[in-house]
LUMTORVEX-185424 format. One line per 10 residues: for each residue x, y, z of C-alpha. Coordinates in nm, 4 decimals. Layout:
<atoms>
X:Y:Z | ...
</atoms>
This chain:
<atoms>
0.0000:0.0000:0.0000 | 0.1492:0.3281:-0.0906 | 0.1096:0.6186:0.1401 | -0.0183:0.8752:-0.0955 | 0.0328:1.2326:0.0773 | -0.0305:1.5874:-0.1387 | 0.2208:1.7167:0.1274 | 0.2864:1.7031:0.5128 | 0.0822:2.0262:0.5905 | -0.1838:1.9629:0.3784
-0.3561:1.6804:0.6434 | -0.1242:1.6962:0.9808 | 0.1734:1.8551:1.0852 | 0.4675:1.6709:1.0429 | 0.5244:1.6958:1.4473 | 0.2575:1.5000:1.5401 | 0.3232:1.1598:1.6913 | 0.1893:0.8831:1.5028 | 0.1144:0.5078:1.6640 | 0.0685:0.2806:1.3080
-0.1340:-0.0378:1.4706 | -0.0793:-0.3457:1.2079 | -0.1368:-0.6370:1.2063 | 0.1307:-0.8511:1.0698 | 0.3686:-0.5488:0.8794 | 0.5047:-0.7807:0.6294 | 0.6559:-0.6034:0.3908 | 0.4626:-0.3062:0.3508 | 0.6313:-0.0137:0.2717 | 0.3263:0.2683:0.4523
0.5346:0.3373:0.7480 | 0.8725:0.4308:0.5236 | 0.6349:0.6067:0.2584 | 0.5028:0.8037:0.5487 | 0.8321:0.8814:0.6701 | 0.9408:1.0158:0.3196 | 0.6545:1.2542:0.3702 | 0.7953:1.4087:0.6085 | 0.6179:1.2195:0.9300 | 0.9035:1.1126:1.1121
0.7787:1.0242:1.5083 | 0.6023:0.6937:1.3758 | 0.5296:0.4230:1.6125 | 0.4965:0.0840:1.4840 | 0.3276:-0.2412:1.6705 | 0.2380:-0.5280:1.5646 | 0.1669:-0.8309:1.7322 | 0.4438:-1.0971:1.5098 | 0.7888:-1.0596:1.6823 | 0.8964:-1.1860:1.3251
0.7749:-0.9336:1.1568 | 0.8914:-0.6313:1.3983 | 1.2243:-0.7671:1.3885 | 1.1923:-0.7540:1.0090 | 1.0573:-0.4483:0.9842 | 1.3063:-0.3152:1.2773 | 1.5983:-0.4266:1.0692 | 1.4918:-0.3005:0.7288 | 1.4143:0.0212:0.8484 | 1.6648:0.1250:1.1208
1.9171:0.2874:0.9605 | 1.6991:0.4842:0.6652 | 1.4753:0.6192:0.9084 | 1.5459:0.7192:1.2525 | 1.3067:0.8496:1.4765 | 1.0638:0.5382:1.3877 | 1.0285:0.2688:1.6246 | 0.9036:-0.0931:1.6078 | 0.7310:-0.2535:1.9195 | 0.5779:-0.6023:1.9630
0.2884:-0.5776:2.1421 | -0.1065:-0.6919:2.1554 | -0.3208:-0.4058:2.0320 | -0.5913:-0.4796:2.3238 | -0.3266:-0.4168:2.5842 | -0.0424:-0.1728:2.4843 | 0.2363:-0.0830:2.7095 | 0.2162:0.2911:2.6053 | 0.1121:0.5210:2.8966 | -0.2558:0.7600:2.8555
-0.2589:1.0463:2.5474 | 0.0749:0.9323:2.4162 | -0.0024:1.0022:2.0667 | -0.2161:1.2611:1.8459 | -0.2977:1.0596:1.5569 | -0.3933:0.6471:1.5493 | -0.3749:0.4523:1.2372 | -0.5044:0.1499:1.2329 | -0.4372:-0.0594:0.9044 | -0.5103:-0.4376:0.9383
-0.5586:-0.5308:1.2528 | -0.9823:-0.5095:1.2844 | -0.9919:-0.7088:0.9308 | -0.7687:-0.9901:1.1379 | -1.0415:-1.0243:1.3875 | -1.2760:-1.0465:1.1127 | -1.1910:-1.3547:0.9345 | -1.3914:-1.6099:1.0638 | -1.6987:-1.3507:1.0660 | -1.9265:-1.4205:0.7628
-2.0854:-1.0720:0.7410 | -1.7612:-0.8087:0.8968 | -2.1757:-0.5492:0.9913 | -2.2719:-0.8674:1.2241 | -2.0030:-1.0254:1.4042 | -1.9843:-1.2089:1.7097 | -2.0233:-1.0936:2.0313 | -1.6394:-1.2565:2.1043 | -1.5524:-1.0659:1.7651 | -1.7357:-0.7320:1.8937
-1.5196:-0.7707:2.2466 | -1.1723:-0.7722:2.0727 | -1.3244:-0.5219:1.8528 | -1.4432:-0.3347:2.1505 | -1.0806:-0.3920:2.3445 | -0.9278:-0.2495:2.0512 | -1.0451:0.0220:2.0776 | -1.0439:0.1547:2.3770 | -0.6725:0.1056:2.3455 | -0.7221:0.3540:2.0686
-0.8702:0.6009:2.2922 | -0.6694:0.5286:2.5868 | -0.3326:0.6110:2.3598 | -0.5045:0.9117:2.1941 | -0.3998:1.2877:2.3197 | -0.7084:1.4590:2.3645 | -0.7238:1.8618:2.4246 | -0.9349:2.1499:2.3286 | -0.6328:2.2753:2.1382 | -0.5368:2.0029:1.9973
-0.6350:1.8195:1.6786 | -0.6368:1.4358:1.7286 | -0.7329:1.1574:1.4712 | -0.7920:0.7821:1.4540 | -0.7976:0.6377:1.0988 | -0.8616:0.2883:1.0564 | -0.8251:0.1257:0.7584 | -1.1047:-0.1006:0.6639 | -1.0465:-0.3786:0.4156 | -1.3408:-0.5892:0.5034
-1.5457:-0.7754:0.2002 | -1.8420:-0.9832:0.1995
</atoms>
C-alpha cells in the first residue's frame, strides 16, 4: 500500500506523533512512505515478533526516529494520550476472518473489537487545542 500524501501540511503537521497499529507489517512499505513525507515520530506495533524484527531491521538505519514494538493491540504498554494521531491498518480485518458478514459479528468478535479500541482512545492525546485523529483502515469484504 502506498502512502499517498499531497504534502505534510496539507492533512497533519509533520510533528505529530503517530502510533501505526498493524497487524502482521510484512513487507509493507506505509510506514517508510510516510516517513518520506515528512512524518518522522512513527510508532509501529504489531503483534508478530517476526515481523517487527523484520521491519526493525529493514528500516533502522533509513529512518530514525521510527520505532518498532511487539505488542497486543488490546493491551499496549504505552502510557494515557501518548499520541495525536492512530492509524489502524489491518488489525480489525484480522479479527474479522472467521466472521461471515464483517456489519454482524460475534459478540467474542465485537469484544476484541471493543478492546481495541479503547486502546485507541486510551493512547489518543485529547485537548481542546489540539487536533487528534484515529484512521482505521477497513479492508473488510463480503
Amino acid at each position: 500500500m502506498e502512502f499517498d500524501c499531497t504534502g505534510p501540511s496539507t492533512h497533519f503537521s509533520t510533528q505529530v506523533t503517530w502510533l501505526n497499529y498493524r497487524n502482521c507489517c510484512g513487507n509493507s512499505s506505509m510506514s517508510s512512505d510516510m516517513y518520506d513525507a515528512g512524518y518522522h515520530s512513527i510508532t509501529n506495533i504489531d503483534y508478530s515478533s517476526v515481523c517487527i524484527d523484520t521491519m526493525s531491521a529493514r528500516h533502522d538505519a533509513t529512518c530514525p526516529g521510527m520505532t518498532w514494538h511487539q505488542m497486543d493491540a488490546r493491551q499496549l504498554s504505552f502510557t494515557d494520550a501518548s499520541y495525536n494521531v492512530v492509524l489502524e491498518k489491518g488489525t480489525l480485518d484480522a479479527m474479522l476472518v472467521e466472521e461471515k458478514d464483517p456489519w454482524k459479528v460475534s459478540s467474542e468478535t465485537a469484544c476484541l473489537i471493543d478492546q481495541v479500541l479503547r486502546e485507541v482512545r486510551r493512547s489518543i492525546h485529547v485537548h481542546m487545542h489540539t487536533q487528534t485523529h484515529t484512521l482505521c483502515l477497513f479492508l473488510a469484504e463480503t
